[in-house]
C-alpha positions as CSV (number, residue, x, y, z in Angstrom):
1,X,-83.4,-138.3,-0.7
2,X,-80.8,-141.4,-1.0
3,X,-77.4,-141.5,-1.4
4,X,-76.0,-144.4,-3.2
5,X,-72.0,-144.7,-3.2
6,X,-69.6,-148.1,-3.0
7,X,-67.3,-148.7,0.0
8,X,-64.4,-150.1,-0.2
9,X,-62.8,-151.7,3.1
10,X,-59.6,-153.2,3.7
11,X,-60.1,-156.5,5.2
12,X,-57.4,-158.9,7.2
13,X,-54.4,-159.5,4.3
14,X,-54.7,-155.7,3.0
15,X,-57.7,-158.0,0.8
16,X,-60.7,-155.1,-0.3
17,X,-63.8,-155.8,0.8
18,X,-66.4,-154.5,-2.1
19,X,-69.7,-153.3,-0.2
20,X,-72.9,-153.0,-2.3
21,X,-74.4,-149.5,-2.1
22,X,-78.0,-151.3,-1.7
23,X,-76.9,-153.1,1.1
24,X,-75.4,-149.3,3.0
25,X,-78.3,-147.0,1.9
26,X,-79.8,-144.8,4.4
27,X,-82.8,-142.0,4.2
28,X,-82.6,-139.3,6.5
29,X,-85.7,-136.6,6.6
30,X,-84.1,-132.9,7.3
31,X,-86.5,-130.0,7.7
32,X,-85.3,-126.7,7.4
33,X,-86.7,-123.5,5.6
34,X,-85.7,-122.0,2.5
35,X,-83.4,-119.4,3.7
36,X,-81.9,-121.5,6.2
37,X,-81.7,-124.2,2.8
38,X,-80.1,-121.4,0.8
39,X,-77.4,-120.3,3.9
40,X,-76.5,-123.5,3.8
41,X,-75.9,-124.0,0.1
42,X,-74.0,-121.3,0.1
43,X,-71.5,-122.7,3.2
44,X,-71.3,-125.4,1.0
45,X,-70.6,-123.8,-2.3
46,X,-68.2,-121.3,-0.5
47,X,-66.4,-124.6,1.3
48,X,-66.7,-127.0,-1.6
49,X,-68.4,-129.2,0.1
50,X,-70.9,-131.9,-2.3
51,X,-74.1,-132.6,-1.1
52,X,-72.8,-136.1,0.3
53,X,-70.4,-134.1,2.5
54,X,-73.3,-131.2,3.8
55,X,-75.5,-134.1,4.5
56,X,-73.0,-136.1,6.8
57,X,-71.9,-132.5,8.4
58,X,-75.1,-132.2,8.9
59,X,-76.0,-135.4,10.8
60,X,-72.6,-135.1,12.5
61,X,-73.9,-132.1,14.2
62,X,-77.8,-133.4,15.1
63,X,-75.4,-136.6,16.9
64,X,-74.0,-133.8,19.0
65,X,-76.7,-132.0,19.8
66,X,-78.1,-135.4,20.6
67,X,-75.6,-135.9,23.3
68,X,-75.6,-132.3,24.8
69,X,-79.2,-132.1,24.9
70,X,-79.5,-135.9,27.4
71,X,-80.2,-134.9,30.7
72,X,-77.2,-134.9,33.1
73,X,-76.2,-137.4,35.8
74,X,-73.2,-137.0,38.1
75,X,-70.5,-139.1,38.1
76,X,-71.9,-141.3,41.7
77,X,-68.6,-143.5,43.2
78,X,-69.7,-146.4,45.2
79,X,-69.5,-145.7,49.2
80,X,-68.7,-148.9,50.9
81,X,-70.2,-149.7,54.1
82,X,-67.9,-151.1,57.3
83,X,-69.0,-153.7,59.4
């Protein structure tokens, strides 16, 4: 699926910046099964939510589960050694 849409920025001056939607599009392959597909649709409908919206919601939350899910490392401070 793509989504097409313009941006519009505000550049230095308060000047907008047009932005192509060819130049911004994005596909993004989501697997999910049908009643998992029809829960969400109905979050969405209950919400009013567009499919744009669901779709970034939904990529929000794979980028935090992203993050959680990288293994863990503590915070090492730097032990200086005295001559």
């Amino acid at each position: 699926m793509k989504l097409e849409e313009d941006h519009v920025l505000v550049g230095e001056n308060n000047k907008e910046i047009n932005h192509s939607s060819m130049s911004l599009v994005k596909q993004v392959k989501i697997k999910i099964m049908k009643k998992q597909l029809s829960e969400l649709m109905g979050k969405a409908d209950i919400e009013g939510l567009s499919i744009h919206q669901l779709l970034t919601k939904l990529m929000n939350v794979d980028e935090g589960l992203e993050l959680h899910h990288r293994s863990w490392r503590p915070a090492l401070h730097t032990i200086h050694e005295v001559h």
